[in-house]
Backbone bond lengths (Angstrom), bond angles and torsions (degrees), N, CA, C in turn:
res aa  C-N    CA-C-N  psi(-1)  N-CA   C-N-CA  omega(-1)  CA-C   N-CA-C  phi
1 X - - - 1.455 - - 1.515 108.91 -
2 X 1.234 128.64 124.27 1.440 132.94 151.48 1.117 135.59 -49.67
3 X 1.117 117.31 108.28 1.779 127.38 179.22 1.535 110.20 -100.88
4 X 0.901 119.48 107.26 1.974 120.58 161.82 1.522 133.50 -93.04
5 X 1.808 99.39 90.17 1.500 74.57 172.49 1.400 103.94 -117.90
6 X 1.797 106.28 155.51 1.079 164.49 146.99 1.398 122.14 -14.40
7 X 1.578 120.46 102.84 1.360 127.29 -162.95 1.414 90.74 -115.87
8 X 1.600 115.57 123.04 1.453 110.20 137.99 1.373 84.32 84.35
9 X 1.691 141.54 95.47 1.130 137.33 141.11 1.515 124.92 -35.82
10 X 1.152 110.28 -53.52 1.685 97.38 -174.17 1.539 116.62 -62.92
11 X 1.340 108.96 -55.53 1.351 113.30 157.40 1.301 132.82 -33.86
12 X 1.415 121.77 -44.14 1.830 119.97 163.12 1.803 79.64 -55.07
13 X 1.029 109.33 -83.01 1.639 107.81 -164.09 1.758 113.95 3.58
14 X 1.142 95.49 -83.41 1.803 111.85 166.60 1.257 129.08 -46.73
15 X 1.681 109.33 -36.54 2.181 100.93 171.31 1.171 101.42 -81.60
16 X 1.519 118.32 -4.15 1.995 109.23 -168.69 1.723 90.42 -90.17
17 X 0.832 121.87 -10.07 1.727 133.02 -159.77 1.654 103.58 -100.75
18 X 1.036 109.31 -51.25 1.575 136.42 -157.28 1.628 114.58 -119.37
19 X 0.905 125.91 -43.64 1.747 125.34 -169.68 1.481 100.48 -108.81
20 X 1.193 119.52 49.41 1.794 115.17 177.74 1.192 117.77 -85.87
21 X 1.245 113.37 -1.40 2.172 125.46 161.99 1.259 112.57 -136.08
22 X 1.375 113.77 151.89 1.496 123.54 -176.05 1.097 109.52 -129.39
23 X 1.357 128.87 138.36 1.409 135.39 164.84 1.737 110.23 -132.56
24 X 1.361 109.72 130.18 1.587 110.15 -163.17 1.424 106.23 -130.14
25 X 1.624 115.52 145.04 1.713 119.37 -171.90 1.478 104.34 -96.95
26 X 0.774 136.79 163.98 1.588 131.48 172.35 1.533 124.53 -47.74
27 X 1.433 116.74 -50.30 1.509 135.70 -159.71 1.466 109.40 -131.80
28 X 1.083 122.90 -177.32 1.374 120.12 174.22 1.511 104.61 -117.65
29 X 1.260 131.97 133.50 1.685 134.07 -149.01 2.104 83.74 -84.13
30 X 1.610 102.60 118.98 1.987 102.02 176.48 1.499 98.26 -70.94
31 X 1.546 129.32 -4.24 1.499 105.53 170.17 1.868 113.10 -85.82
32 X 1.340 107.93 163.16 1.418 138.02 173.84 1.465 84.43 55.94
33 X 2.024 91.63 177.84 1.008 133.66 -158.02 1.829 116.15 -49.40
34 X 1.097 96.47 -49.46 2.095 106.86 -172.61 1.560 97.99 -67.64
35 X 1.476 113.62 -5.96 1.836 108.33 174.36 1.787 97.55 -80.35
36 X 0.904 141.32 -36.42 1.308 156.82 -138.51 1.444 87.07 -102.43
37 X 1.224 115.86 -63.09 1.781 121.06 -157.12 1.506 97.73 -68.62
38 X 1.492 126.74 -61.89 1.266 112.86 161.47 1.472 149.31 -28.94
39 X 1.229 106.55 -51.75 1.583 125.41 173.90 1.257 104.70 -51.18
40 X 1.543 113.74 -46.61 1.689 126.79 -172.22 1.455 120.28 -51.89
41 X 1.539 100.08 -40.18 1.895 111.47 178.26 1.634 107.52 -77.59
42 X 1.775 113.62 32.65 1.367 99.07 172.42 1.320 121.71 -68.84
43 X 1.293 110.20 -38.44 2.044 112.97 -171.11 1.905 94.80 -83.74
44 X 1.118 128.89 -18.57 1.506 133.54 161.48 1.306 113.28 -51.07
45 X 1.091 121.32 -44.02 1.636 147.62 -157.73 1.687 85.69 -84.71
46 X 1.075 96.42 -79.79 1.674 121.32 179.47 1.654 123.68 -11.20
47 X 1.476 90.46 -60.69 1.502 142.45 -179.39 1.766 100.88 -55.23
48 X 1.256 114.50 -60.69 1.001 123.33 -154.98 1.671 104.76 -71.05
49 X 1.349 116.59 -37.52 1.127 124.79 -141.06 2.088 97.73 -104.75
50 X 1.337 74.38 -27.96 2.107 84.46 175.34 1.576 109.10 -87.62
51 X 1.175 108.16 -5.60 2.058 110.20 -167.43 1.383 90.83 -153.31
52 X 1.787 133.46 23.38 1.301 118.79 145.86 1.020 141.10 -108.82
53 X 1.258 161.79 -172.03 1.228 139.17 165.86 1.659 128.32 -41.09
54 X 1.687 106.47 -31.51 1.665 103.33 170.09 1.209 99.69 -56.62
55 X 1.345 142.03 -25.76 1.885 121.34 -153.10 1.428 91.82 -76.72
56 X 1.461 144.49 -22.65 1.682 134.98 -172.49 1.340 100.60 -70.72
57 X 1.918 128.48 -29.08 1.142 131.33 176.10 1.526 105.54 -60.60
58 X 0.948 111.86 -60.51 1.534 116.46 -159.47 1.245 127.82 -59.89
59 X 1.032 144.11 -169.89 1.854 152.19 -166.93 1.669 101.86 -104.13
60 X 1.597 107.22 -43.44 1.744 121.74 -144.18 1.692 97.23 -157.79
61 X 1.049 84.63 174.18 2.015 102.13 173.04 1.623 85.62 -101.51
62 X 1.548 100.27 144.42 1.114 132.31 170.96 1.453 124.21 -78.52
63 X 1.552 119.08 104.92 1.309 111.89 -175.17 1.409 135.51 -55.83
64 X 1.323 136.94 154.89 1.512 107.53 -178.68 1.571 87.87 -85.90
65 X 0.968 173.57 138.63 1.129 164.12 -6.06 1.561 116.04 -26.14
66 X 0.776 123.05 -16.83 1.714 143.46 -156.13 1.862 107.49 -104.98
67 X 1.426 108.66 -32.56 1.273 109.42 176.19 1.365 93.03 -94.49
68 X 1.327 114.67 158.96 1.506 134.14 -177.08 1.541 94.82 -157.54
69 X 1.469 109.10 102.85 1.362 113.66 174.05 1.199 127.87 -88.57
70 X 1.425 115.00 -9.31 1.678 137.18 175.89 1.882 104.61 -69.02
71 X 1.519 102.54 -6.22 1.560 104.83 167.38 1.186 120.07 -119.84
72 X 1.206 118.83 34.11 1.912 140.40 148.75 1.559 109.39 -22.37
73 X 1.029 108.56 143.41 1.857 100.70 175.01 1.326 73.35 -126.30
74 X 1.375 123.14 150.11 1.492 141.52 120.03 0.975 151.54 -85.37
75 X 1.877 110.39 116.15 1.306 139.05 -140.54 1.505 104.82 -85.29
76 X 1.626 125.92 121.04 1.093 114.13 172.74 1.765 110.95 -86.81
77 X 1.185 122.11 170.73 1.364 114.70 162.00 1.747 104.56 -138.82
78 X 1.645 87.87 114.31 1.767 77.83 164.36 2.106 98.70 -178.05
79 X 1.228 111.85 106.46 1.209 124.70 -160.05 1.787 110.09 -70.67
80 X 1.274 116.13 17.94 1.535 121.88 -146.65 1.831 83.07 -131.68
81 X 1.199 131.07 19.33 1.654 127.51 -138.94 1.488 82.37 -88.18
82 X 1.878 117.71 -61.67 1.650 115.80 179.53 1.322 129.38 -87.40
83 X 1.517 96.00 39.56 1.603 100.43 157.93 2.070 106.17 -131.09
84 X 1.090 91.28 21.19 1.628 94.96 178.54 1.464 99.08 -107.74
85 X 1.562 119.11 147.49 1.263 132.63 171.22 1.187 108.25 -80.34
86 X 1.253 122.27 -32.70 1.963 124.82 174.97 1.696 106.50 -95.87
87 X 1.221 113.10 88.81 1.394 93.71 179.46 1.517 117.26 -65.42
88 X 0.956 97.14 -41.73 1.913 113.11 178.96 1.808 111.30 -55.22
89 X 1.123 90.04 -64.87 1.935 87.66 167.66 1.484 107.23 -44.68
90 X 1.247 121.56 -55.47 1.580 116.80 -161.18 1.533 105.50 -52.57
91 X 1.253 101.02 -55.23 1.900 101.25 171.51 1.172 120.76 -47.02
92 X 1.507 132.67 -41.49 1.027 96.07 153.34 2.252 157.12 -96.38
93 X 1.265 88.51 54.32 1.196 117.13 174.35 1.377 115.51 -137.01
94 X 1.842 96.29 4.59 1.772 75.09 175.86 1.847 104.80 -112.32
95 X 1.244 123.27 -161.55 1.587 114.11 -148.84 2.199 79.09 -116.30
96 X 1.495 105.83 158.61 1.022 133.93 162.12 1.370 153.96 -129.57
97 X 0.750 116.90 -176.84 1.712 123.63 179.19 1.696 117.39 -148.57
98 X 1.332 114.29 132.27 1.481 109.30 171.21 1.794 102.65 -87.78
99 X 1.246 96.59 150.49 1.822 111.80 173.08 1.580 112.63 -126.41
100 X 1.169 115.39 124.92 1.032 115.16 175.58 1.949 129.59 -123.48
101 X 1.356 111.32 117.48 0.982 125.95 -143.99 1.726 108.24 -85.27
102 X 1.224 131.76 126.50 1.157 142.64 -171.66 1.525 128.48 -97.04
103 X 1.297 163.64 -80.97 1.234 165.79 102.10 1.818 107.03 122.01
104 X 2.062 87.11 120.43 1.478 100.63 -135.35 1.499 87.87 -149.07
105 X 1.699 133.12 83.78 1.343 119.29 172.24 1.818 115.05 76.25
106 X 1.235 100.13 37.34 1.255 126.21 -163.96 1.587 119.87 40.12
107 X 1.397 125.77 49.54 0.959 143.16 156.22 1.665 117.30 -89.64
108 X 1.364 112.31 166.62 1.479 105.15 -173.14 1.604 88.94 -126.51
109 X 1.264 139.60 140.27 1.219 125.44 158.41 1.235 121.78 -131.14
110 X 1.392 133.09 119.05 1.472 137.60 -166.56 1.824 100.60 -111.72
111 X 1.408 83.27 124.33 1.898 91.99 163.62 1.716 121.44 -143.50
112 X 1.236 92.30 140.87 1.425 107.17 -148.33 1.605 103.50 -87.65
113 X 1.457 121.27 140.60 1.619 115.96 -179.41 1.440 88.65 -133.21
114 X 1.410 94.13 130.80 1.645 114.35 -163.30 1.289 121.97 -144.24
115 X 1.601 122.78 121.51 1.101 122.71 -146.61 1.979 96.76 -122.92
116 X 1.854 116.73 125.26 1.345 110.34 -163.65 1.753 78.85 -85.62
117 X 1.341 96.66 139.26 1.867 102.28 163.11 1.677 104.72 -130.31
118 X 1.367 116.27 14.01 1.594 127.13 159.80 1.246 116.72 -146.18
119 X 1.416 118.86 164.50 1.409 127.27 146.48 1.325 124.76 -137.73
120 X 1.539 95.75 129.80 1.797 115.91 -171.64 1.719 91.11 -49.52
121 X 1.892 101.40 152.02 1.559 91.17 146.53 1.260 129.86 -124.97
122 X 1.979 111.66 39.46 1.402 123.39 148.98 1.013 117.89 -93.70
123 X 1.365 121.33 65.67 1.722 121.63 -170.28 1.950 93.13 -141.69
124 X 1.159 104.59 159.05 2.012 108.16 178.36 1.273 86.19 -71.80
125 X 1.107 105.24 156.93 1.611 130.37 -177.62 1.729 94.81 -75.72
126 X 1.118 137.01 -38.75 1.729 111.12 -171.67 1.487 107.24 -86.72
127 X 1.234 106.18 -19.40 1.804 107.37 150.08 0.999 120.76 -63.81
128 X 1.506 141.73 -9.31 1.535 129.62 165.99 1.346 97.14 -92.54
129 X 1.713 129.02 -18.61 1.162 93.37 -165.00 1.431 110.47 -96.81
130 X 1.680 123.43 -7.83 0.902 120.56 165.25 1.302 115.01 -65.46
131 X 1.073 120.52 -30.26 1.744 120.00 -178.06 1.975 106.82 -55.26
132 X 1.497 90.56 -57.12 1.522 84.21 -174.69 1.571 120.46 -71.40
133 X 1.763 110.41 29.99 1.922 94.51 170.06 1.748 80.55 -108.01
134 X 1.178 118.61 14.94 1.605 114.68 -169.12 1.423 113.40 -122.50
135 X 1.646 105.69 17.35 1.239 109.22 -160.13 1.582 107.74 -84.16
136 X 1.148 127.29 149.14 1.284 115.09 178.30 1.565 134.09 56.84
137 X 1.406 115.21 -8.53 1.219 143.51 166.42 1.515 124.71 -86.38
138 X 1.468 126.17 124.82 1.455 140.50 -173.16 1.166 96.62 -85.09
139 X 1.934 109.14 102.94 1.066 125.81 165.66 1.859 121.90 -117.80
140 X 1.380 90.58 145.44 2.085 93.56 173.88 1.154 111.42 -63.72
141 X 1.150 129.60 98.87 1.441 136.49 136.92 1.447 140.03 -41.32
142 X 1.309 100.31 -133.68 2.054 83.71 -174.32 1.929 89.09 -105.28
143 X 1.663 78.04 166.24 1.970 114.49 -169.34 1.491 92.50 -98.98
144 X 1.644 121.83 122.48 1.127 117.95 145.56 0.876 112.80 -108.30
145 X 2.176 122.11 144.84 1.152 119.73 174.16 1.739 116.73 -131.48
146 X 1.241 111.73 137.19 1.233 113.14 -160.42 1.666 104.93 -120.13
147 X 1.058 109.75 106.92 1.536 102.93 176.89 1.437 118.68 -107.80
148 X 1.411 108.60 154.58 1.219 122.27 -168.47 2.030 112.75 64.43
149 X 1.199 100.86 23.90 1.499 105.49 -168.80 2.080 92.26 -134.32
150 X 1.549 92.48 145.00 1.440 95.16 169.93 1.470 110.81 -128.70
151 X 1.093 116.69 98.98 1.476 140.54 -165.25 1.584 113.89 -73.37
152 X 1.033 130.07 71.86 1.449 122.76 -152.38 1.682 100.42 -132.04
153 X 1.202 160.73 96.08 1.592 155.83 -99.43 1.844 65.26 -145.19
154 X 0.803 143.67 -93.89 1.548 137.51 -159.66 1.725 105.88 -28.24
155 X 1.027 108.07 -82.54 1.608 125.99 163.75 1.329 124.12 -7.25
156 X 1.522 87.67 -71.82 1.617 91.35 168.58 1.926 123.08 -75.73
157 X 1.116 117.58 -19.02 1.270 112.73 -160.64 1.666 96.21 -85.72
158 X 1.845 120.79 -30.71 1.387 129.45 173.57 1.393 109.85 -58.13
159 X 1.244 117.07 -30.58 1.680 121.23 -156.43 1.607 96.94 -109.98
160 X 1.507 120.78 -7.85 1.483 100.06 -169.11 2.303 84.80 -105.57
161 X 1.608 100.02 -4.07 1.333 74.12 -171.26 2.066 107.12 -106.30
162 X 1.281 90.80 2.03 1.422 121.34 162.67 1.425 109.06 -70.98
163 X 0.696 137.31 -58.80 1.440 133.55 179.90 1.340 129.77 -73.64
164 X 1.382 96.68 -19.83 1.701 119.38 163.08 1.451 121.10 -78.30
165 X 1.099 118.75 7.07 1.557 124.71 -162.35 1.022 136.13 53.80
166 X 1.494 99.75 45.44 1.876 123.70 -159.59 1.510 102.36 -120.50
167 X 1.143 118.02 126.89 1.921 125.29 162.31 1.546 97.77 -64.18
168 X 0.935 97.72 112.90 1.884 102.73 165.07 1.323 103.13 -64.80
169 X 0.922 124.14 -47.06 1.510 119.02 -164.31 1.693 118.44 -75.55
170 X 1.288 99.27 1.24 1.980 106.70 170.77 1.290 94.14 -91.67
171 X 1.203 126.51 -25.04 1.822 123.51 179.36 1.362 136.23 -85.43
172 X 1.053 162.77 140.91 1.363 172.28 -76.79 2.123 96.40 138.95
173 X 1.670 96.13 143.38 1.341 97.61 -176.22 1.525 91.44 -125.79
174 X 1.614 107.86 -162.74 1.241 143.75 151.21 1.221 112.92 -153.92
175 X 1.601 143.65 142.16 1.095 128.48 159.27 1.682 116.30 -88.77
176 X 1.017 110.50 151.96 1.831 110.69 177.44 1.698 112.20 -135.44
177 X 1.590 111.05 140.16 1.461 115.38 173.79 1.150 97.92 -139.17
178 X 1.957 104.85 159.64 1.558 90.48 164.71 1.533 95.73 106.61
179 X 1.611 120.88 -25.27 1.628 93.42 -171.53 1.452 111.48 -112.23
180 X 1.344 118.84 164.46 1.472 131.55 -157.68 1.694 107.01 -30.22
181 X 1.328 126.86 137.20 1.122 137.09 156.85 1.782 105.55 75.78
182 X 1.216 119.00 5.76 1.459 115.28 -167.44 1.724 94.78 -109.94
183 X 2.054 85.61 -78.28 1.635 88.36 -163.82 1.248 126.91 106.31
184 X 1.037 99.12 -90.56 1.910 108.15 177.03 1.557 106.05 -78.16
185 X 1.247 104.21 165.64 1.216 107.64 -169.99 1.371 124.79 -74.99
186 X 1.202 114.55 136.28 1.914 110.15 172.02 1.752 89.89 -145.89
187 X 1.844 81.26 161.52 1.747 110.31 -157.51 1.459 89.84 -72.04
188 X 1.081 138.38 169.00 1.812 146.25 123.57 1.731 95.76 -92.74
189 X 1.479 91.78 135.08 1.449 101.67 -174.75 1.891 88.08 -121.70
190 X 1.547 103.40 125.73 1.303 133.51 173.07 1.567 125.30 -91.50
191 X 1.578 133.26 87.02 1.147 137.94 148.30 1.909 129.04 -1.94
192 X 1.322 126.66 142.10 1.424 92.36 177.58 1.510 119.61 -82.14
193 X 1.222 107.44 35.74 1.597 113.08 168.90 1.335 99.05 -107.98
194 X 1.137 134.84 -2.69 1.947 125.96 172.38 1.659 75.18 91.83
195 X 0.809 147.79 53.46 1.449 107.46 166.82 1.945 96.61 -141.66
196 X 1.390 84.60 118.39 2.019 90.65 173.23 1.810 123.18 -48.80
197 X 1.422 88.70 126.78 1.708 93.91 -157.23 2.252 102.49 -122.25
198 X 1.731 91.46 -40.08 1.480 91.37 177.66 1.361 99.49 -112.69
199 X 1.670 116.87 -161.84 1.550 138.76 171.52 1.706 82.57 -157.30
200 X 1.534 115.11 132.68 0.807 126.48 161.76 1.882 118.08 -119.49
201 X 1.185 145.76 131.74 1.461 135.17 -158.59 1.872 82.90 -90.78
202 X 1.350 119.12 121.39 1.286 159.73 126.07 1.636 112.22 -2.41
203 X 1.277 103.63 -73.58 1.305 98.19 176.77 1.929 127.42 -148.51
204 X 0.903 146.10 -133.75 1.241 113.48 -163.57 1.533 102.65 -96.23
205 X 1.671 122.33 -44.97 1.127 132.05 161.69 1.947 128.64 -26.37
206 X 1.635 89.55 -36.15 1.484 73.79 178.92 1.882 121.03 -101.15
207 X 0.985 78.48 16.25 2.077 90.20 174.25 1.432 97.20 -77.40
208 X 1.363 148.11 -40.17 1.055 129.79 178.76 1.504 125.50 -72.41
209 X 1.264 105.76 6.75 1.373 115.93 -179.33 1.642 121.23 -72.41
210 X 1.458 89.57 -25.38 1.749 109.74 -162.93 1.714 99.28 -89.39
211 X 1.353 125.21 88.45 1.477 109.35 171.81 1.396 117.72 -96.22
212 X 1.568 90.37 -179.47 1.909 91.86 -159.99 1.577 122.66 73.96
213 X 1.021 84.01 -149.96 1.726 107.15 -172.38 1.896 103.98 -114.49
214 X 1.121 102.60 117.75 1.793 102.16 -168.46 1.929 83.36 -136.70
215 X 1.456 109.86 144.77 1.239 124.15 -176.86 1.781 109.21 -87.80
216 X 0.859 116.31 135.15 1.135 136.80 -150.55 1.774 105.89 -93.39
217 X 1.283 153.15 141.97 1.629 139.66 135.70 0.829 131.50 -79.92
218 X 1.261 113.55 11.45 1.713 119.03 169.47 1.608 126.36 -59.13
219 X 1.174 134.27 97.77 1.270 150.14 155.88 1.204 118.38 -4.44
220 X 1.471 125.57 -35.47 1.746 140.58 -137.43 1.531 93.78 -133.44
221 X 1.044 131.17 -23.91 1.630 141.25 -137.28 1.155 117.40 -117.52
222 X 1.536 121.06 150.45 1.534 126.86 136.22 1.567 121.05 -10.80
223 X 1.069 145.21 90.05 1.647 131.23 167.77 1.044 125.70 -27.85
224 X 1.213 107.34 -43.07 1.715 126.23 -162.38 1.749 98.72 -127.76
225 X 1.336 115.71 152.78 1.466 110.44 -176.18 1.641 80.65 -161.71
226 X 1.471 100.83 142.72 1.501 112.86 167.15 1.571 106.22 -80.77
227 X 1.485 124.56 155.73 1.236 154.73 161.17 1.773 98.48 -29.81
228 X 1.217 115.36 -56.95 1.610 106.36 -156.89 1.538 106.67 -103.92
229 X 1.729 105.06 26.21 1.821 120.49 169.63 1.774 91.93 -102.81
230 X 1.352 95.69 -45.45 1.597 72.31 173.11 1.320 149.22 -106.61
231 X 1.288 112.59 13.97 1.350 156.49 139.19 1.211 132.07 -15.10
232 X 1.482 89.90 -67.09 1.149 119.79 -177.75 1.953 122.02 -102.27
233 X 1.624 110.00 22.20 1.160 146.01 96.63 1.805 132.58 -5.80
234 X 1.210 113.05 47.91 0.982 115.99 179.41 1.582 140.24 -66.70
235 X 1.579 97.68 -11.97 1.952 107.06 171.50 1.304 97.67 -156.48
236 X 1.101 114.72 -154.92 1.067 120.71 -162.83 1.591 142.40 -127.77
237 X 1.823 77.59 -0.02 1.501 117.49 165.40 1.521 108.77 -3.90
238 X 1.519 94.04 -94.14 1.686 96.18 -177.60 1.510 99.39 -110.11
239 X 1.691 110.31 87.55 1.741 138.43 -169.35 1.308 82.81 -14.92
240 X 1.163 92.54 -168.00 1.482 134.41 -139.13 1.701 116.93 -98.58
241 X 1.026 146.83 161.55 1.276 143.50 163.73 1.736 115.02 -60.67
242 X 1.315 115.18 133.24 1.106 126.24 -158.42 1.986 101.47 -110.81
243 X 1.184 111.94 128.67 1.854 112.60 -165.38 1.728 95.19 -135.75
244 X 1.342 103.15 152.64 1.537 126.78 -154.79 1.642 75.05 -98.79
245 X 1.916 103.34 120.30 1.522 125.96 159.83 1.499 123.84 -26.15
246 X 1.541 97.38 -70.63 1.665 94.52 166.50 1.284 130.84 -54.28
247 X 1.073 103.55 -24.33 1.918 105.36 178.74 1.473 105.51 -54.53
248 X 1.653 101.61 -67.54 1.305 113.12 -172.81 1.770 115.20 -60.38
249 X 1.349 110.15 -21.50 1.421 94.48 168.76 1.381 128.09 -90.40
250 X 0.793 90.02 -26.68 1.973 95.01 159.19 1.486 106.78 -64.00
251 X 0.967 136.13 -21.66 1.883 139.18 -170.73 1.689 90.87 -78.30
252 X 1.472 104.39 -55.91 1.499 100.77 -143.39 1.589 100.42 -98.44
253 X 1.762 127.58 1.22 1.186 127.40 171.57 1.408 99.82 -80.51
254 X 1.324 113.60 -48.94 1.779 126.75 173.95 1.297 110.14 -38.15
255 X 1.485 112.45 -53.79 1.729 117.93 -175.60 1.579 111.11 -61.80
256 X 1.848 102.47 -48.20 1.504 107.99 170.78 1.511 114.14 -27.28
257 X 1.685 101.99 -63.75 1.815 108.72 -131.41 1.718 90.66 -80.57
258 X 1.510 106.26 -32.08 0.999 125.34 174.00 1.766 123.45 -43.10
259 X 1.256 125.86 3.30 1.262 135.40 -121.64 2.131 122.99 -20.38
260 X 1.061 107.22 53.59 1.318 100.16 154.11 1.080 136.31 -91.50
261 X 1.654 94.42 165.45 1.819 105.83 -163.29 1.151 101.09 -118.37
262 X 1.075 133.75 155.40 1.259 176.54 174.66 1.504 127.11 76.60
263 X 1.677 145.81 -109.89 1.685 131.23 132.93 1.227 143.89 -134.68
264 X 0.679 105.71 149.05 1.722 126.29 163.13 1.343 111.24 154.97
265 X 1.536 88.41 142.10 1.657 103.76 160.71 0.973 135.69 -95.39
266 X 1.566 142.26 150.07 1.635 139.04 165.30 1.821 104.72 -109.66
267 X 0.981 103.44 147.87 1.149 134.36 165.21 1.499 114.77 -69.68
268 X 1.307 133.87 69.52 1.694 129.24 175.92 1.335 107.75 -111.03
269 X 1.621 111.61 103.76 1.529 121.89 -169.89 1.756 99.66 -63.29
270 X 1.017 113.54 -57.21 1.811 116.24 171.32 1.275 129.38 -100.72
271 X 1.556 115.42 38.19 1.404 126.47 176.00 1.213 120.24 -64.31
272 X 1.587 116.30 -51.32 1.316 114.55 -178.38 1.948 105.40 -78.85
273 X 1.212 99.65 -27.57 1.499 93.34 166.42 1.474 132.34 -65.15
274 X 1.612 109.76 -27.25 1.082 95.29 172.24 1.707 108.82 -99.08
275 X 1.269 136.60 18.10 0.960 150.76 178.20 1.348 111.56 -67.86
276 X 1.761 92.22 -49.69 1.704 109.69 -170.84 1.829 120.32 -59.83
277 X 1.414 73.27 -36.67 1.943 111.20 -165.50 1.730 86.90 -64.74
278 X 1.433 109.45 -66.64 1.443 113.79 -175.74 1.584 114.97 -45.68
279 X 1.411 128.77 -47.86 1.459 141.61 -163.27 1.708 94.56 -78.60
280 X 1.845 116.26 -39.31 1.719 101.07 174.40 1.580 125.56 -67.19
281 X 1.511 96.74 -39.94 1.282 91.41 174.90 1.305 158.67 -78.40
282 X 1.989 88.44 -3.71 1.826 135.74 -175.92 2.115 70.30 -78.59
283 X 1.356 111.88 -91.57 1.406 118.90 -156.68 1.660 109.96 -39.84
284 X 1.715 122.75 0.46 1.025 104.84 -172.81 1.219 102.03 -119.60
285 X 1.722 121.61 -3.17 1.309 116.64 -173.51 1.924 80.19 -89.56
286 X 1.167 118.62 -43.85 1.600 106.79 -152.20 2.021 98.96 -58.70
287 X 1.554 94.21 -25.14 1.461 86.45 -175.67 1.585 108.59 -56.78
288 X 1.336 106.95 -50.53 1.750 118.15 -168.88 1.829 101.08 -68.40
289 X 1.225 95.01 -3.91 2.142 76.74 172.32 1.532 91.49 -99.90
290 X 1.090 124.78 -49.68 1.402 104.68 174.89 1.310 145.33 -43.27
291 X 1.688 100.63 -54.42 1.553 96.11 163.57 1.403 114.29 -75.22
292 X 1.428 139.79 -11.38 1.705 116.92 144.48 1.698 115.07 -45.02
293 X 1.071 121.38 -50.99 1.234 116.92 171.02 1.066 133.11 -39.96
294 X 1.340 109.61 -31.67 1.726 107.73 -165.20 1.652 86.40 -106.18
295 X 1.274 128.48 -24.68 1.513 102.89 175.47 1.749 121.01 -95.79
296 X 1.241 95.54 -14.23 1.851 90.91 142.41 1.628 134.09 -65.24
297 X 1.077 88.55 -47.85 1.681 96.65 156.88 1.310 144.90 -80.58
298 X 1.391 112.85 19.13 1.545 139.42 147.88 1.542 119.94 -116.69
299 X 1.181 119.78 15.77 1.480 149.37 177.60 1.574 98.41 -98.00
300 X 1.128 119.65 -58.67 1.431 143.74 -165.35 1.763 106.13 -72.95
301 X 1.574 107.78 -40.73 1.162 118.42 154.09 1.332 133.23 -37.84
């Protein structure tokens, strides 16, 4: 089960505002400067997680031997990701965060280094002003801790496309959270043309996102799999169910425009089609009561 706690109120303030999608690279690039600045917040990192609220989660204090910050993912933020034709361009213009992943007695521990490069001005004023000693500065954010879960976005995305009858190695990812109807994180799996082809669910939380019966790209597989086959999916052993990009973006633009809150998706191959069908034939009956109207009411005349 996932437990999240919460670093730095004002700061949740701002990723709840600002970081509502994620997109993450594998490694952290050892050239230039932000390789250096990162590495540096190891006993920060350290610090946080042995004297923060994760340490009531845990068994023990976490050794620094145990963090390895040279396996940073970088977090994109930008909630607009499946309605862009360049997904890859968009990232880079949209804002981030590095995460750095822990795993400690079969615990998973993710902590977030987060840098403010704005401030809202619907926020209380001593919340802006704490924001601005944090401005532009790589700070620890909040501790997630996941126990009994092995949280590994590489891992799983090799093994769920391995088992699908997929070469991992023709593929390239991103991970993404945060967008309409999902939430939790799932991979975008990249073709060697750059171009987004799967969605794979990330980690165990976001398999329940997918309800119903949604068709599958798995090579090896069922086409179609009901909601509570993969569900009931408990790690990640042999990853995760693998779903065709466009599907899911049509699900979760639908959920967007649609304005709902909170998640899951369905799978409706002719939803918006029959949506359309429904809205012509509503606008064509209301037309035909009207003009009965008006020629009853020149009858009456």
């Amino acid at each position: 089960m996932r437990r999240i706690i919460g670093m730095f109120v004002c700061i949740s303030l701002l990723l709840n505002l600002s970081f509502t999608s994620y997109a993450s690279e594998r490694l952290i690039p050892s050239e230039g400067n932000e390789y250096q600045e990162i590495l540096s917040m190891k006993d920060e990192v350290l610090y946080h997680i042995n004297y923060g609220g994760a340490r009531g989660e845990l068994n023990r204090d976490v050794e620094a031997d145990e963090v390895e910050m040279e396996r940073a993912y970088k977090v994109y933020a930008n909630s607009e990701l499946l309605k862009t034709n360049d997904f890859k361009e968009s990232l880079g213009n949209s804002y981030y965060k590095w995460q750095i992943p822990v795993y400690t007695d079969g615990f998973t521990i993710l902590v977030d280094i987060t840098k403010v490069t704005s401030i809202p001005d619907d926020i209380p004023e001593d919340a802006k002003e704490t924001l601005k000693q944090k401005l532009n500065i790589w700070t620890v954010g909040a501790v997630y801790v996941y126990d009994a879960e092995t949280v590994d976005y590489d891992n799983t995305v090799t093994t769920s496309l391995e088992e699908a009858g997929y070469n991992s190695d023709e593929y390239s990812y991103e991970v993404v959270s945060g967008l309409p109807g999902i939430r939790y994180p799932a991979a975008i799996i990249f073709n060697a043309d750059e171009k987004p082809e799967f969605v794979i669910p990330a980690q165990k939380s976001t398999t329940h996102v997918f309800n119903g019966e949604w068709p599958t790209a798995a090579k090896n597989r069922e086409k179609t799999i009901p909601s509570n086959a993969q569900n009931s999916n408990n790690d990640n052993i042999n990853g995760f169910s693998i779903y065709y990009y466009d599907d899911v973006v049509r699900a979760s633009n639908f959920y967007n425009r649609a304005g709902i809150d909170g998640i899951g998706l369905s799978y409706k191959n002719d939803f918006e089609k029959n949506t359309i069908a429904v809205l012509i034939f509503g606008s064509v009956g209301i037309l035909l009561i009207i003009g009965t109207k008006k020629r009853n009411k020149k009858r009456l005349n």
